[in-house]
Every structure is written in structure tokens, then in C-alpha cells.
C-alpha positions as CSV (number, residue, x, y, z in Angstrom):
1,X,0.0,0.0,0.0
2,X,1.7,3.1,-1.3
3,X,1.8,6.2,0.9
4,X,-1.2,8.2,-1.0
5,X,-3.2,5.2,-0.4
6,X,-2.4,4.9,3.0
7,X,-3.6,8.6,3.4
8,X,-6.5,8.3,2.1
9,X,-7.7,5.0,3.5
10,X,-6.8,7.4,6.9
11,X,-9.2,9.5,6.2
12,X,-11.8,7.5,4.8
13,X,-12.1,5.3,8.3
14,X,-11.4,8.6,10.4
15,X,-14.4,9.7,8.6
16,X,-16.5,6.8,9.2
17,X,-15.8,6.4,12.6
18,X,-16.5,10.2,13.3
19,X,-20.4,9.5,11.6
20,X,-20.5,6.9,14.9
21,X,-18.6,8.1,17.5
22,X,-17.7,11.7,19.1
23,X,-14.2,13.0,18.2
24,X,-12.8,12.7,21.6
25,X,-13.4,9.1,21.4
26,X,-11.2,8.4,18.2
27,X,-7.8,7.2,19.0
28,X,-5.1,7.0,16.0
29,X,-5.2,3.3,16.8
30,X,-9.0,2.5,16.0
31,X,-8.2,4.5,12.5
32,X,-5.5,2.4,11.8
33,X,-7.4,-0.9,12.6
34,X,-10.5,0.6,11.0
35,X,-8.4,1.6,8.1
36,X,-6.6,-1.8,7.6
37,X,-3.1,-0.5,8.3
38,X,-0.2,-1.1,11.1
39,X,0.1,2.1,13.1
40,X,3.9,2.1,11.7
41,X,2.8,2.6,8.9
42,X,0.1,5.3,9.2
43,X,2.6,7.7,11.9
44,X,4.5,8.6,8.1
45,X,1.0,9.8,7.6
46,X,-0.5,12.0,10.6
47,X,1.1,12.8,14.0
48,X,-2.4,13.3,15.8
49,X,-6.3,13.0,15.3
50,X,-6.0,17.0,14.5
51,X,-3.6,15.9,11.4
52,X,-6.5,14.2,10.1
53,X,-9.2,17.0,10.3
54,X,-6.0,19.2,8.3
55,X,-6.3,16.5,5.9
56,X,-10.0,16.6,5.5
57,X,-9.7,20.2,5.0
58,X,-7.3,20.0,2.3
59,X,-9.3,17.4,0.6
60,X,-12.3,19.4,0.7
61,X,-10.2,22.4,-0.5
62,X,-9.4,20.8,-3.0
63,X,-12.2,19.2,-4.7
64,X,-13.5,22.3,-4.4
65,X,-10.7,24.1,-6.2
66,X,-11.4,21.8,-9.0
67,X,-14.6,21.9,-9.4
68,X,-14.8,25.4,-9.7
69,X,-12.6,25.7,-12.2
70,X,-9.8,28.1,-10.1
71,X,-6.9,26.2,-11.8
72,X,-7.7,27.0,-15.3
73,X,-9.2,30.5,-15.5
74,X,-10.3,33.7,-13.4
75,X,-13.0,35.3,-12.2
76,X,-16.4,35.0,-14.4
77,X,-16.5,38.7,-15.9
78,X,-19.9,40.5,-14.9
79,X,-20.1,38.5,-11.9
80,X,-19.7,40.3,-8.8
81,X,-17.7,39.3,-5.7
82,X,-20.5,38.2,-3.7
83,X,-21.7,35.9,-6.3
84,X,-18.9,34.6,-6.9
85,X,-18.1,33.9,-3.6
86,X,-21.7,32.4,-3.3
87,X,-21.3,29.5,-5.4
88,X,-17.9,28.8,-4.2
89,X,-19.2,28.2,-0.6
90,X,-22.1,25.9,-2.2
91,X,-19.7,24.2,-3.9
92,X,-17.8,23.4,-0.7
93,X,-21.6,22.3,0.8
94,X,-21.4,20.2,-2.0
95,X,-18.4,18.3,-1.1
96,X,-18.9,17.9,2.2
97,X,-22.3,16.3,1.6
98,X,-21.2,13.1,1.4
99,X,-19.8,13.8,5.2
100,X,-22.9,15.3,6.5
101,X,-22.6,12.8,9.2
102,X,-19.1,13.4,10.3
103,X,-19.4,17.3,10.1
104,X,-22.7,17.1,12.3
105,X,-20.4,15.1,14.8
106,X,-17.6,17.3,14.6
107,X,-19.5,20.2,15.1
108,X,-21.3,18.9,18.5
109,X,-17.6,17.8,20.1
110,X,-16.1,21.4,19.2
111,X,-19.3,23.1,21.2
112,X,-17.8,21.0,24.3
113,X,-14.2,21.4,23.7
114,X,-12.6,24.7,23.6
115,X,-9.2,23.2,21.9
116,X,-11.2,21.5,18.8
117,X,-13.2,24.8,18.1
118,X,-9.7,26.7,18.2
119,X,-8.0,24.3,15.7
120,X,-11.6,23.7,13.7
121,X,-11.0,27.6,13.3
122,X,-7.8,27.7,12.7
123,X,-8.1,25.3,10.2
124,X,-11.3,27.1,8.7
125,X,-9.3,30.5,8.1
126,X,-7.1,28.9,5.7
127,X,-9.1,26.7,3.9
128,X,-11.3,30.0,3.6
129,X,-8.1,31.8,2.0
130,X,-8.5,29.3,-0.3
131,X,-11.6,29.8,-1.0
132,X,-11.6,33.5,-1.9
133,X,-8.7,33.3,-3.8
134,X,-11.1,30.6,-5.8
135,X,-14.0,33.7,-5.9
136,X,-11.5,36.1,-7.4
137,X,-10.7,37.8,-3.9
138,X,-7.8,39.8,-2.9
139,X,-6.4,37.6,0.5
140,X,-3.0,39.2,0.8
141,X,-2.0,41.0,4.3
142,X,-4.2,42.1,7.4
143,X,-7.4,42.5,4.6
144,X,-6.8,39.0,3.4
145,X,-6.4,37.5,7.0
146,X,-9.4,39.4,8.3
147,X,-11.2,38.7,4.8
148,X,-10.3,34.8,5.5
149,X,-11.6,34.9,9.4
150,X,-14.5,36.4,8.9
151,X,-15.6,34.1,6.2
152,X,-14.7,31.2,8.8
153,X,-16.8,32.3,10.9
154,X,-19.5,32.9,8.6
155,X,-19.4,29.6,7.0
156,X,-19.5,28.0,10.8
157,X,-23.2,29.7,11.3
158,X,-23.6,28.7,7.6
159,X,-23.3,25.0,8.7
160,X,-25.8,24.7,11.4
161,X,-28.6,25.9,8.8
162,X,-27.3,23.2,6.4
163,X,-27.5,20.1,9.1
164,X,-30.9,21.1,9.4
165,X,-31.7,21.8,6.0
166,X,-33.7,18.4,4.4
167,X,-34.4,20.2,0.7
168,X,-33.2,18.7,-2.2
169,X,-32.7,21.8,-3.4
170,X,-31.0,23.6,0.0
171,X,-33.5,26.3,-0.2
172,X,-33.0,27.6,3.2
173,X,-28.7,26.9,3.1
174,X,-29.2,29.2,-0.1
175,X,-30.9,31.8,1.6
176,X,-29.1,31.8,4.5
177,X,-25.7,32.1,3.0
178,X,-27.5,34.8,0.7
179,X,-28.4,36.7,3.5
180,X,-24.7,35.7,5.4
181,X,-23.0,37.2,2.5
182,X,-24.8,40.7,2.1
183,X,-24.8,41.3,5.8
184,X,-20.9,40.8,5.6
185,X,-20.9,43.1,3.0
186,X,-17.7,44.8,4.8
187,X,-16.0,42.0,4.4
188,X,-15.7,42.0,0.7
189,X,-15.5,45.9,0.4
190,X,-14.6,48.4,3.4
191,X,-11.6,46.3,4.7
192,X,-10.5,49.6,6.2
193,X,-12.9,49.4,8.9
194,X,-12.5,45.5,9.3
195,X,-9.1,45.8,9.7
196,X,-9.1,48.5,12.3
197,X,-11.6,46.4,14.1
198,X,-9.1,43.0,14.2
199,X,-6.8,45.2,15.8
200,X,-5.9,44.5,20.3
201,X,-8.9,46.3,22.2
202,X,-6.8,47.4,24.7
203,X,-4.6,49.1,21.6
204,X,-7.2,51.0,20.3
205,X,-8.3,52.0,23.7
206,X,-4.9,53.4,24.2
207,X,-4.8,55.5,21.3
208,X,-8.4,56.7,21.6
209,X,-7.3,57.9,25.5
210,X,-3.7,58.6,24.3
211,X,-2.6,62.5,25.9
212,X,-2.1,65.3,23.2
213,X,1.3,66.0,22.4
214,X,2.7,68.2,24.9
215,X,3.0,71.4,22.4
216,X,-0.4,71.2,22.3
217,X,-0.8,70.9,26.6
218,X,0.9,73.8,26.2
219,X,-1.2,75.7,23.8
220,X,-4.3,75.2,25.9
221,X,-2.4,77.0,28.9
């Protein structure tokens, strides 16, 4: 069994066994006997449990990379960047369908555990990266990083409608993300503000209670 296959078959029982069973209650060991491979052989693969939802991510990314065409051309001209950016995210709903189960599960062990939500996060910033640069979106610097965490966050919200959404169609998921998307309007357009907004509380309460200079202490006496 070749290293890509090994990889793979990793995921593919990590997967199933997340469909049954919370993540907290997934050892590397019942992926590798699930899997059909000696632990030996899967530690050149993954290092913890949290190596394997990276690897989801980047598969996800990536089947979604391809499907919407980002390797071959640009932007559709005429579109604008929230639609764009629209059916890149339903594109990502798309792939992740076939998990439904093992998002759902992941999703319910990261409201009880701090440390999963942080790396689920984590993890979500960059694969949203990713997924603006697939929508024709500027993601370099502060703008891209704020850009990339909002739309984490937004897609986060954006999964609890989808869970519960039983249309064929997504219907409600569509109007959701519809409505997600023109809200966080800021996020596509007046990165100004965003960006002073990521910035430390406590800096910008400094500044904003900073004393004047002292020339001008003295021009008030």
C-alpha cells in the first residue's frame, strides 16, 4: 500500500468512525485498525487525530478548487464578488455532503471542547483563504487575513442551517448564506474598517485615551 493510499484509507475510516462516535473518542489506533493498516505505517502519515481533520480540510479544498474551475481561469467577468463567492461556498456544501454525518459530529464535540473549536477555526481560516482566492478575492495582508476569518466564521453559522436543512434543493442553506454574505458586506469591500476592528482592544483604547502631544498641553495653557 503506497503512501497516497495509505492517506486516504486514513481519512476514509477517520471519517466513518466520526459518523458513529464523538471526536474525543477516536484514538489513532482504532483509525488504523478501521483503516486496515499497522500504526507504523500510518505515523509517516498523521502525527495526531488533529492531522486528520487538516487532511479533511485540504481534501475538501481541493475538490472544491477543482470543481470550480480556479486552476484554469479567473473570475467569471460580470459576476460580482458576492456571487462569486456564493457559489464557491455551495460548492464546498457540495463536497462535504457526502460527510454530513461526520461534520454534524464534529461540530457537537467542538461546542464542548474549547481546543477543537480553536484548531476547527484555525483550520477554517485557511481553507477560507482558499476559498476566496477561488472567488476572485484579494487575501493578501491584514485585509486577506481578516477577509479569510470572517468568512470562517460565517461559514461556521452557515453550517448549522445546512444540518438542518432536508431540501433537495438547499433552499433555506441558499438563503441563509445569501443573506450571510450581504450582511458581511464589509467583508468583501470596506476592509478599512474591518481591519481596524481586528486590531488588540486594549490598543485601540490606548490610542483613543492617548494625551495630546505636549505642544499642544501647552497651547491650551
Amino acid at each position: 500500500m503506497t503512501c497516497e493510499t495509505t492517506r486516504e484509507a486514513c481519512l476514509r475510516a477517520f471519517l466513518d468512525l466520526l459518523a458513529q462516535r464523538p471526536f474525543e473518542r477516536i484514538s489513532l489506533a482504532d483509525v488504523a485498525a478501521h483503516a486496515g493498516v499497522p500504526l507504523s505505517q500510518m505515523r509517516v502519515e498523521c502525527a495526531s487525530p488533529y492531522d486528520l481533520l487538516d487532511a479533511f480540510a485540504r481534501a475538501t479544498d481541493r475538490h472544491v478548487l477543482a470543481e470550480s474551475g480556479a486552476d484554469q481561469s479567473g473570475p467569471i467577468e460580470g459576476e460580482s464578488a458576492q456571487e462569486r463567492l456564493f457559489e464557491v461556498l455551495m460548492r464546498r456544501l457540495d463536497a462535504l455532503e457526502p460527510h454530513r454525518a461526520a461534520v454534524e459530529s464534529l461540530l457537537a464535540s467542538a461546542r464542548r471542547n474549547p481546543l477543537l473549536a480553536a484548531h476547527l477555526l484555525k483550520t477554517g481560516t485557511r481553507s477560507q483563504h482558499w476559498m476566496l482566492a477561488a472567488a476572485g478575492i484579494d487575501t493578501t495582508g491584514l485585509a486577506g487575513d481578516v477577509r479569510a476569518h470572517g468568512l470562517a466564521l460565517l461559514f461556521a453559522r452557515l453550517l448549522e442551517t445546512w444540518l438542518k436543512d432536508d431540501d433537495p434543493g438547499l433552499a433555506r442553506t441558499m438563503a441563509a448564506l445569501d443573506r450571510e454574505l450581504g450582511t458581511g458586506a464589509k467583508m468583501l469591500d470596506m476592509l478599512d474598517d474591518l481591519a481596524f476592528i481586528a486590531l488588540p482592544w486594549r490598543k485601540r483604547r490606548r490610542s483613543a485615551v492617548a494625551p495630546p502631544p505636549p505642544d499642544a498641553e501647552a497651547g491650551v495653557a
